[in-house]
Every structure is written in C-alpha cells, then in structure tokens.
Residue frames as a rotation matrix with the C-alpha (Angstrom) as fourth column:
UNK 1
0.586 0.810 0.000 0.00
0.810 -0.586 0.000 0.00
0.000 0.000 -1.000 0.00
UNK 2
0.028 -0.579 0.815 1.40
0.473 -0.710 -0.521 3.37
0.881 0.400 0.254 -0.54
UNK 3
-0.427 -0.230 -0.875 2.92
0.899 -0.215 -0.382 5.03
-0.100 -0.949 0.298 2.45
UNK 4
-0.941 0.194 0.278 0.96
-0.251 -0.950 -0.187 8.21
0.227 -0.246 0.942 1.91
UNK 5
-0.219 0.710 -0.669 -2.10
-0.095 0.667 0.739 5.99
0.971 0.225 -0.079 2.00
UNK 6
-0.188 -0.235 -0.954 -1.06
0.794 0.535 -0.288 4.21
0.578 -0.812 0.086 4.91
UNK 7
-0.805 -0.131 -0.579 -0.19
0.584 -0.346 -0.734 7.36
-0.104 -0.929 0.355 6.94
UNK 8
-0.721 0.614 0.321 -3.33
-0.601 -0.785 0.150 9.39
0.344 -0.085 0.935 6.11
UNK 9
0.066 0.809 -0.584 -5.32
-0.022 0.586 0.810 6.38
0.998 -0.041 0.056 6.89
UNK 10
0.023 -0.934 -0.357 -3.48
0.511 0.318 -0.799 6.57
0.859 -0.165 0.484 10.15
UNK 11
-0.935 -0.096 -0.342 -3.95
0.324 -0.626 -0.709 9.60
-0.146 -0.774 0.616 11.09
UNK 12
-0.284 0.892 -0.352 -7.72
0.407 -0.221 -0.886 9.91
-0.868 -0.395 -0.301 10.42
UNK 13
-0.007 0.149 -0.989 -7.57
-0.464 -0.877 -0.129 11.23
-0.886 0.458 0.075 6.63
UNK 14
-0.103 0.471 0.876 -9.30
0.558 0.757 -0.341 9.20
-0.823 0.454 -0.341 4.48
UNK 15
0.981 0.120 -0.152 -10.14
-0.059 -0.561 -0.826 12.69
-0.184 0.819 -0.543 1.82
UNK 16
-0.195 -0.834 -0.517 -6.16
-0.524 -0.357 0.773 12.55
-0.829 0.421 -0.368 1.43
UNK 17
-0.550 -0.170 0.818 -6.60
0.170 0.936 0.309 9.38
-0.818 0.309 -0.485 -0.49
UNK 18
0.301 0.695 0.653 -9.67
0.915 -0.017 -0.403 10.03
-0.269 0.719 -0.641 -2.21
UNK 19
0.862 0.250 -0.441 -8.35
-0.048 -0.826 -0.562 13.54
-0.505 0.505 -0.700 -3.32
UNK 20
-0.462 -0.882 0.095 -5.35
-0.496 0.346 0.796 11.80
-0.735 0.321 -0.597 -4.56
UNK 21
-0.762 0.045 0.647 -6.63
0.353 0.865 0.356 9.17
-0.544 0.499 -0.675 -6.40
UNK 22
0.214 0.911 0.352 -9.97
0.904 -0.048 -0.425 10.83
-0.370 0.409 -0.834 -7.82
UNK 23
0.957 0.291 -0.004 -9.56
0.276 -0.911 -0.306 14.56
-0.092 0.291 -0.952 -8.26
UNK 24
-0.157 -0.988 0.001 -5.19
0.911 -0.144 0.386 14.19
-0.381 0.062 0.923 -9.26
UNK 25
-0.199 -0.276 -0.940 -3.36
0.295 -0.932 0.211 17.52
-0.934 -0.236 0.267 -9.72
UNK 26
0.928 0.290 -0.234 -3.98
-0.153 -0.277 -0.949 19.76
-0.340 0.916 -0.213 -13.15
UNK 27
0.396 -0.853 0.341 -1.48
0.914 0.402 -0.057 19.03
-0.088 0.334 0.938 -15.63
UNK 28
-0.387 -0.568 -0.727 0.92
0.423 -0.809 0.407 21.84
-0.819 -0.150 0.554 -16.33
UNK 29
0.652 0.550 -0.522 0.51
-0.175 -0.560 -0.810 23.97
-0.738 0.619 -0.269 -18.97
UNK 30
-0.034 -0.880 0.473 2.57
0.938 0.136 0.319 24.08
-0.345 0.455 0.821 -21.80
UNK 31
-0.499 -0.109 -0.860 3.75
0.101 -0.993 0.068 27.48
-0.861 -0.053 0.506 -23.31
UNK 32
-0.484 0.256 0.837 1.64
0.847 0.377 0.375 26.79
-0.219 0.890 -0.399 -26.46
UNK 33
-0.862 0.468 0.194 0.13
-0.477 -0.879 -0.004 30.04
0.169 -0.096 0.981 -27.72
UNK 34
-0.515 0.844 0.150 -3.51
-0.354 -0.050 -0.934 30.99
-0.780 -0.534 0.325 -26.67
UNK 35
0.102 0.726 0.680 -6.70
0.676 0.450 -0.583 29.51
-0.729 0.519 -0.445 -28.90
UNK 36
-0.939 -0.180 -0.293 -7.17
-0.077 -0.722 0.688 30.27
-0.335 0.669 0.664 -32.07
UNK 37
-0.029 0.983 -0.183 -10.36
-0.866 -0.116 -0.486 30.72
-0.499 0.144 0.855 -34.33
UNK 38
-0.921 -0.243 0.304 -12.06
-0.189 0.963 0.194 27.74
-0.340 0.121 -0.933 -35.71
UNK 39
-0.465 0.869 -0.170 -15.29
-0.342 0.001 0.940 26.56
0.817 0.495 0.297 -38.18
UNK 40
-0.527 0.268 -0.807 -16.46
0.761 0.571 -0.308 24.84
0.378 -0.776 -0.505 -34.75
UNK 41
-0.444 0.214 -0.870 -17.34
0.889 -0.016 -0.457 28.04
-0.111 -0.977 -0.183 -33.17
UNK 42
-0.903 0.395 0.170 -19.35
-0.305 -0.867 0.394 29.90
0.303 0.304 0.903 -35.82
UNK 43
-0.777 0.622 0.097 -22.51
0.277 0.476 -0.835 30.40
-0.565 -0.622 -0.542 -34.51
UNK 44
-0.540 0.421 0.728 -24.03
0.842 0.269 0.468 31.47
0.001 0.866 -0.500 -37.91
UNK 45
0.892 0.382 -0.242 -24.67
0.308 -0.905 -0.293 35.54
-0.331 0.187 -0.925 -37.11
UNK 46
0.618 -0.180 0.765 -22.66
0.624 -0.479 -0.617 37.17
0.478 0.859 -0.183 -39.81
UNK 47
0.661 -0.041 0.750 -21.82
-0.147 -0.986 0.076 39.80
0.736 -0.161 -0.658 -37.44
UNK 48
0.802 -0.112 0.587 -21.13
-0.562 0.191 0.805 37.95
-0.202 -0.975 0.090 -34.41
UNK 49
0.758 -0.559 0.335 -18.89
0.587 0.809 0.023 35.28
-0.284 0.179 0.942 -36.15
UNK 50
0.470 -0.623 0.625 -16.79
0.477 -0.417 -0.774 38.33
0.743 0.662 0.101 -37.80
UNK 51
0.603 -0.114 0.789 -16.48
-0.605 -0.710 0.360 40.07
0.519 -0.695 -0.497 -34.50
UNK 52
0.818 -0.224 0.530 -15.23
-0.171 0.785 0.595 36.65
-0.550 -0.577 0.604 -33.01
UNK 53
0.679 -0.670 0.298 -12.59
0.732 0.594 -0.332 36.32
0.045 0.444 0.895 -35.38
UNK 54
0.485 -0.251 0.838 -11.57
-0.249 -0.958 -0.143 39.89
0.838 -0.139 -0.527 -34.89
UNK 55
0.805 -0.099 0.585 -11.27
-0.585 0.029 0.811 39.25
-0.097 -0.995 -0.035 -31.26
UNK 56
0.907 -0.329 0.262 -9.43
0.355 0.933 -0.058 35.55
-0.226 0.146 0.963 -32.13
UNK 57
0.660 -0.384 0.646 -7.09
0.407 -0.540 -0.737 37.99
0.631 0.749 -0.200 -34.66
UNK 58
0.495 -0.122 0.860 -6.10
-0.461 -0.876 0.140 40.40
0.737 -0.466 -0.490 -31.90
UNK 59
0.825 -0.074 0.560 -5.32
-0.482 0.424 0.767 37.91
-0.294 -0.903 0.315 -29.48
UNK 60
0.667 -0.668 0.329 -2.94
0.704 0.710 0.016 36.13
-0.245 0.221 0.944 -31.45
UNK 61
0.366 -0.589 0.720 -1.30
0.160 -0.723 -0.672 39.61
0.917 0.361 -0.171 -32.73
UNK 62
0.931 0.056 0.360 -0.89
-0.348 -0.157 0.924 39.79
0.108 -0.986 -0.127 -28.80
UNK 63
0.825 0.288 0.487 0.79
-0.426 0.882 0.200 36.83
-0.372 -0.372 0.850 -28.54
UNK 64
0.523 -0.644 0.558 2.82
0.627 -0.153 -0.764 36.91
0.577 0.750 0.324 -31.91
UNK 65
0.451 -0.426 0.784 4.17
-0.360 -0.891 -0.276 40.41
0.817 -0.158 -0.555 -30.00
UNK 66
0.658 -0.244 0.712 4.67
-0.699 0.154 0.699 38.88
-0.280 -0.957 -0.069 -26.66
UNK 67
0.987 0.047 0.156 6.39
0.000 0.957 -0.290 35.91
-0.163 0.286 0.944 -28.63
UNK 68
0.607 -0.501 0.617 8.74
0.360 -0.519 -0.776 38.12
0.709 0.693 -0.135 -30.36
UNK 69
-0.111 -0.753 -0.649 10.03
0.964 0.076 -0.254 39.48
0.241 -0.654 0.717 -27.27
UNK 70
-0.260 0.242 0.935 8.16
-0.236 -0.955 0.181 42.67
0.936 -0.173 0.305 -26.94
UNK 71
-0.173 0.356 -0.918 7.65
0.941 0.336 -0.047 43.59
0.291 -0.872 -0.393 -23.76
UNK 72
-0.568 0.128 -0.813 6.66
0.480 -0.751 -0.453 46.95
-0.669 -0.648 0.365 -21.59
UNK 73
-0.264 0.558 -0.787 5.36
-0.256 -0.827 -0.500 49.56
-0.930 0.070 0.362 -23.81
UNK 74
-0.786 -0.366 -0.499 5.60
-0.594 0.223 0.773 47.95
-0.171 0.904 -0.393 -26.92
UNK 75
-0.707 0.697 -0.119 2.27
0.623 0.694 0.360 45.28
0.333 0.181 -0.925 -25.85
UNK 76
-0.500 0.788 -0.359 -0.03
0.283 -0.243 -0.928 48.41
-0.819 -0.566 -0.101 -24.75
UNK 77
-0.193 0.690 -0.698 -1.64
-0.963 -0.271 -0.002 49.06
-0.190 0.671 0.716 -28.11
UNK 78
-0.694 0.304 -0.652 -2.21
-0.233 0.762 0.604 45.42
0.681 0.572 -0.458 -29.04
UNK 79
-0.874 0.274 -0.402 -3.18
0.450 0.142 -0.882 44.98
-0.185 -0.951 -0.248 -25.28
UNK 80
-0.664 0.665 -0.343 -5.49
-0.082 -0.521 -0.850 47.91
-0.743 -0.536 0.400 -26.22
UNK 81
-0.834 -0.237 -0.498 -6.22
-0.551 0.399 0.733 46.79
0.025 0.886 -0.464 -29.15
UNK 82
-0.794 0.251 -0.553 -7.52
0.285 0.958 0.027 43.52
0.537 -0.136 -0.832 -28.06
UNK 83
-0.844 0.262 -0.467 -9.87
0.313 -0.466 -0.827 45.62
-0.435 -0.845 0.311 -25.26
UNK 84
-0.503 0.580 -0.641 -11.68
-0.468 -0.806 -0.362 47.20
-0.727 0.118 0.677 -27.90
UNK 85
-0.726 0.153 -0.670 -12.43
-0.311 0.797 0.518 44.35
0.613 0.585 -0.531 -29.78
UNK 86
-0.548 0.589 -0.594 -14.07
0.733 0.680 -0.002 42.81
0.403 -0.436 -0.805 -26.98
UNK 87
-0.566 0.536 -0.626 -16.00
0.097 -0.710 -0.697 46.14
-0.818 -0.456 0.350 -25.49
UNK 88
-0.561 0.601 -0.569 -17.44
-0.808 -0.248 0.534 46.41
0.180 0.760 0.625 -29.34
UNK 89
-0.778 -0.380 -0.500 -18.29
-0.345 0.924 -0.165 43.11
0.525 0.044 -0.850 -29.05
UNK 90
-0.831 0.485 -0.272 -19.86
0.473 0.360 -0.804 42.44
-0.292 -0.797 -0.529 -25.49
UNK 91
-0.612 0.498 -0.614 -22.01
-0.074 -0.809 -0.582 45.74
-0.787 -0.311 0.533 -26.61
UNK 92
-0.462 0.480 -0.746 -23.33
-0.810 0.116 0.576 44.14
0.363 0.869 0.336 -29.90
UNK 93
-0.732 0.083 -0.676 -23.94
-0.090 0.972 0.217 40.99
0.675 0.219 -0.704 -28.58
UNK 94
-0.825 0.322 -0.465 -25.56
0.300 -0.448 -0.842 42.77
-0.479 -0.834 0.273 -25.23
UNK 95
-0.489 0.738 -0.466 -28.23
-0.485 -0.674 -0.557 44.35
-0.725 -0.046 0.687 -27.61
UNK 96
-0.395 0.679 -0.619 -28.90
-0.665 0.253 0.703 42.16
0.633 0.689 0.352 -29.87
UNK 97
-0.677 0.397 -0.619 -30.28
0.691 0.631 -0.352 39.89
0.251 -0.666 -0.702 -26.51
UNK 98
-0.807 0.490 -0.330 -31.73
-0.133 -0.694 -0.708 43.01
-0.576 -0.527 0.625 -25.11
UNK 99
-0.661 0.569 -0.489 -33.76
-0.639 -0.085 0.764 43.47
0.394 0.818 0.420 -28.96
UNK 100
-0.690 0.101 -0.716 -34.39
-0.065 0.977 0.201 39.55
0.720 0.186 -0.668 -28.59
UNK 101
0.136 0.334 0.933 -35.52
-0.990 0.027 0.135 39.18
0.020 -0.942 0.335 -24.95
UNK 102
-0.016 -0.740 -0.672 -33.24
-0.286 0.648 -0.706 36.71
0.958 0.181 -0.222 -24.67
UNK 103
0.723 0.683 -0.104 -33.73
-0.097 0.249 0.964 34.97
0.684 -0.686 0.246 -21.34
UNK 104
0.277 -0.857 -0.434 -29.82
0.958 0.282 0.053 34.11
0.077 -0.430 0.899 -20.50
UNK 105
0.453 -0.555 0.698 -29.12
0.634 -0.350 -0.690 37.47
0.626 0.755 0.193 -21.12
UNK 106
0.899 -0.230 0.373 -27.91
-0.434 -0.587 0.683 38.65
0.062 -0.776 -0.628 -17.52
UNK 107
0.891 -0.263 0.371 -26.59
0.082 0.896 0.437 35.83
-0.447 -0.359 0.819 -17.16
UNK 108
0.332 -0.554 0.763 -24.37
0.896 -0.069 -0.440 36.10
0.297 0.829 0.473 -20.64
UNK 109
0.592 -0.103 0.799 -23.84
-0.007 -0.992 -0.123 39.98
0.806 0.067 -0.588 -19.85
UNK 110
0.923 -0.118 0.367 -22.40
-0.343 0.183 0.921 38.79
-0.175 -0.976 0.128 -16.33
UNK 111
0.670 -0.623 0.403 -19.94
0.593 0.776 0.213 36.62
-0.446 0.097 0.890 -18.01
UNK 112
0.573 -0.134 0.809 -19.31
0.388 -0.824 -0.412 40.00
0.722 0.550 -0.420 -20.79
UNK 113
0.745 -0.052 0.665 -18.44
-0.388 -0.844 0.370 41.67
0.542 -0.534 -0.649 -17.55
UNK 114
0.857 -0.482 0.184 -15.82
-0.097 0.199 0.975 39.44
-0.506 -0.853 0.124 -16.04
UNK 115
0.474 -0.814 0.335 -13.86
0.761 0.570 0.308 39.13
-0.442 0.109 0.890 -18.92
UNK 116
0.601 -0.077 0.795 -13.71
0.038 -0.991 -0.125 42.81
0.798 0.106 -0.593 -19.70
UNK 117
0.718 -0.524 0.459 -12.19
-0.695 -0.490 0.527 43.17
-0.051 -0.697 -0.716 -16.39
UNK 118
0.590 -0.616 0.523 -10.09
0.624 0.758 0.190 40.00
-0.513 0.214 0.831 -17.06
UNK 119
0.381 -0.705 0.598 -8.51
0.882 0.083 -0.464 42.27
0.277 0.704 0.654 -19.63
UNK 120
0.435 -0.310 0.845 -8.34
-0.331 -0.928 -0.169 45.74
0.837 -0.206 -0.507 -18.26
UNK 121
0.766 -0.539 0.351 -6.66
-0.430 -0.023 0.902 44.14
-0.478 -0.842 -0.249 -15.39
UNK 122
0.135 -0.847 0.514 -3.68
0.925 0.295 0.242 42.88
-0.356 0.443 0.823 -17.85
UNK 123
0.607 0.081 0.791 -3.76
0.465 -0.843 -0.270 46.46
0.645 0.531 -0.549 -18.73
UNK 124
0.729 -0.077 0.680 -3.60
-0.517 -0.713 0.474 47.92
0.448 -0.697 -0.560 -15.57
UNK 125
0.382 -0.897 0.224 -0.36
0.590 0.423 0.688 45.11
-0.711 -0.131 0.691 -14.65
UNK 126
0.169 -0.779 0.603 1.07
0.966 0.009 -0.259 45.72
0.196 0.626 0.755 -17.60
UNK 127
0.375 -0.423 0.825 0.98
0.133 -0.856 -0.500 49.90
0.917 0.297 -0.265 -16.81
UNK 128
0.725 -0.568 0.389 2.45
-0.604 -0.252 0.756 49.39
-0.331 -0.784 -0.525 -13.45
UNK 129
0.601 -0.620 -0.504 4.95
-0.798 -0.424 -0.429 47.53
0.052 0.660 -0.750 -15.40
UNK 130
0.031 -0.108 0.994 4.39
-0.263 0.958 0.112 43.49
-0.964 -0.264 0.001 -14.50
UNK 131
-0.874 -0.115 -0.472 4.83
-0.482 0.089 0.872 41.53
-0.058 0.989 -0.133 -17.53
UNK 132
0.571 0.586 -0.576 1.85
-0.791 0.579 -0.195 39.95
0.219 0.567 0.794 -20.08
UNK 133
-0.377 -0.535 0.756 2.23
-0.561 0.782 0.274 36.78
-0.737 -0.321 -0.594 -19.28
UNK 134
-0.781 0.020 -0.625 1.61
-0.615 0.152 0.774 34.08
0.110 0.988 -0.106 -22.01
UNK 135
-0.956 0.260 -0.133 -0.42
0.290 0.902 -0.319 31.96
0.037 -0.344 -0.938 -19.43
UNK 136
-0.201 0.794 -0.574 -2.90
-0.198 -0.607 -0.770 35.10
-0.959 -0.041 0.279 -18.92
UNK 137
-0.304 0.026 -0.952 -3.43
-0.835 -0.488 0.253 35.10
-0.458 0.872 0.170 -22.68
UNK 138
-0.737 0.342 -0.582 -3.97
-0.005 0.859 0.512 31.19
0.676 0.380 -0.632 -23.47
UNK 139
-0.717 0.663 -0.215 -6.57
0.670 0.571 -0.475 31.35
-0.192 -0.485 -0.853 -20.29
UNK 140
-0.035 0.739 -0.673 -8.21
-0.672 -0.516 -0.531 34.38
-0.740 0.434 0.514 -22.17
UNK 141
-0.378 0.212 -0.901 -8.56
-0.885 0.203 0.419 32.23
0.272 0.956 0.111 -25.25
UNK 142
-0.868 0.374 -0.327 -9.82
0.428 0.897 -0.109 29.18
0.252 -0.235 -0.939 -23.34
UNK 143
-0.467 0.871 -0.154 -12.39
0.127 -0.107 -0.986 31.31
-0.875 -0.480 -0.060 -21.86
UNK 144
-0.234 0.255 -0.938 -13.29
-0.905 -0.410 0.114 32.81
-0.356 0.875 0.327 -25.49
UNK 145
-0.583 0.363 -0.727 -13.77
-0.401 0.650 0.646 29.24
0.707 0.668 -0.233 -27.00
UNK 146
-0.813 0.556 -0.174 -15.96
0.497 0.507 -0.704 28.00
-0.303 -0.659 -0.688 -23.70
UNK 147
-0.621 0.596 -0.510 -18.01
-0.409 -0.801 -0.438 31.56
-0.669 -0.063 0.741 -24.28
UNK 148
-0.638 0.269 -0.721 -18.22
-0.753 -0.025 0.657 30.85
0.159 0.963 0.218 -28.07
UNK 149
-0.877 0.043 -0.479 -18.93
-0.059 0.979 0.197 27.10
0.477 0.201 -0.856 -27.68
UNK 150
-0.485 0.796 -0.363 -21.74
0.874 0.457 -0.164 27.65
0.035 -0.397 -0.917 -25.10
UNK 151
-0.237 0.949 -0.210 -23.10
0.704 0.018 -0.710 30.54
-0.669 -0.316 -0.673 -24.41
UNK 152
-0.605 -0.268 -0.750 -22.79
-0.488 -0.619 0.615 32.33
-0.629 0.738 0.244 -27.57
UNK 153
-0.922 0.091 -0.375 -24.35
-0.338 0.278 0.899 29.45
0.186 0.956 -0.225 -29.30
UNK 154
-0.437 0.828 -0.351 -27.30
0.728 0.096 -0.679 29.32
-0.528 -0.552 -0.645 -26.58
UNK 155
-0.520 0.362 -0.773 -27.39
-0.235 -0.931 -0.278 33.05
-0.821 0.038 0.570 -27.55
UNK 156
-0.663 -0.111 -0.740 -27.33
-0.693 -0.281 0.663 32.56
-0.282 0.953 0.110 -31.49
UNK 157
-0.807 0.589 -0.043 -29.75
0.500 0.720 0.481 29.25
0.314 0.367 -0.876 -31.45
UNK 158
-0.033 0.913 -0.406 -32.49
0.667 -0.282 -0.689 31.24
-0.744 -0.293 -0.600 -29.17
UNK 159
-0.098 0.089 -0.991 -32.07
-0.504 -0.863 -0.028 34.54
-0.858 0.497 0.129 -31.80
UNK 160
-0.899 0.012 -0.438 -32.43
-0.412 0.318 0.854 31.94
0.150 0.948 -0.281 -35.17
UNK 161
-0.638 0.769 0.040 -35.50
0.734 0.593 0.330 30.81
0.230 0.240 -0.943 -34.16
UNK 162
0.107 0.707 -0.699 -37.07
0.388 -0.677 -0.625 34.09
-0.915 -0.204 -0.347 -33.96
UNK 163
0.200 0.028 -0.979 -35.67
-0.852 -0.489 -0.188 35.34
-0.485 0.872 -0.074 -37.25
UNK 164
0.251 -0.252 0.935 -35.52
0.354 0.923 0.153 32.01
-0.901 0.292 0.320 -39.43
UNK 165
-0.685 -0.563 -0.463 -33.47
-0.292 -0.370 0.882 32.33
-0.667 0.739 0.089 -42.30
C-alpha cells in the first residue's frame, strides 16, 4: 500500500486518499500560444462570427508580440487593441439579446463583464509595469472558445429561431 495511503489512513484522513486518487493535480501547462479561431465556433450571425474572429485575430497579434520578445510599452496598443475588440463586441452581442428578450441574457452579460475586467486588469499590470504573461493570454482564449462554444451558441440558437433564415 502506498505510504501516503497508509499514513493518512493513520492519522484519520481518508479525503487525502480520495483527493489523490480521484480529483489528481492539473497538468501543467505548456507554453503553447492561446486559442485560435475555428469553423467549430461559428454560430451562424454574420456579425457575431466576424467580431469573433476579430477578437481571435487580436489575441494572437498579442501573442505573436509577446512571442517576439516585446515587452513593456511595446504590448499596450495590441493589449489595447484587443480591449476594444471585446467592449465592441460584449455591446453588440448585449443588444442584440436586449432586442431579442433573450432569457440568458444577464446571465451572458455577467460573463461579458468578467472578462472585460479580465482584460483591463492585464492592462492595468502591464501599466504598473508586471509583464503579459503568455499563461494570462492562453486562459483568455480558453475562456473565449468555452463563451463561443456555449453561451454564444445558446445566444445565437435562441435569436435563429425568432428570425428564421
């Protein structure tokens, strides 16, 4: 039996085990750049799908820069860049639920609102002068392809069946 077993069993700690054996550590990351765009995660508005590649676009120009070896002042316009991509964005996608009466749409607007600050707080690091990390930047693009993948395509299936093509 394994001796971490053994002694948690030992001393009375039976959740070591089971959080060992059931719920094991995340793997690491690798340094792989951040998500890219992908036919998977059109969601068939015209608008929305072009904004989403925009967004996709921007992030990787990020990335590319940060790749390159830019660092300090050199990543605050892509940085902003990227910001305004996703404020146009949240604010189209925000009204065309509003239009809709879209039922998720706090919900979705809630989600608009954490990753907005997700990014103006790599802003605000980067202008006290911490660095853009590459990890911040792949877990913005995971969150972007969760958004896309679910509730974007909650958004874009409830808004096609009011306007069928």
């Amino acid at each position: 039996m394994n001796r971490i077993l053994v002694s948690a069993l030992a001393w009375g700690f039976p959740m070591l085990w089971y959080s060992l054996r059931v719920n094991p550590a995340p793997a690491p990351r690798s340094a792989k750049s951040p998500a890219c765009w992908r036919p998977q995660l059109e969601t068939g508005l015209g608008t929305i799908d072009q904004q989403h590649r925009e967004l996709f676009e921007a992030l990787a120009r990020l990335a590319g820069d940060l790749e390159a070896g830019a660092s300090g002042a050199l990543l605050d316009e892509p940085l902003a860049a990227l910001a305004r991509h996703l404020i146009k964005h949240c604010q189209t996608e925000e009204s065309l639920m509003k239009e809709a009466g879209f039922p998720g749409r706090v919900a979705h607007a809630n989600q608009h609102q954490e990753v907005v600050l997700q990014v103006r707080d790599l802003q605000y690091r980067r202008m006290k002068g911490q660095a853009v990390g590459r990890e911040a930047l792949a877990d913005l693009g995971a969150w972007l392809e969760q958004h896309i993948g679910e509730a974007d395509q909650a958004m874009a299936g409830y808004l096609k069946a009011l306007h069928p093509v």
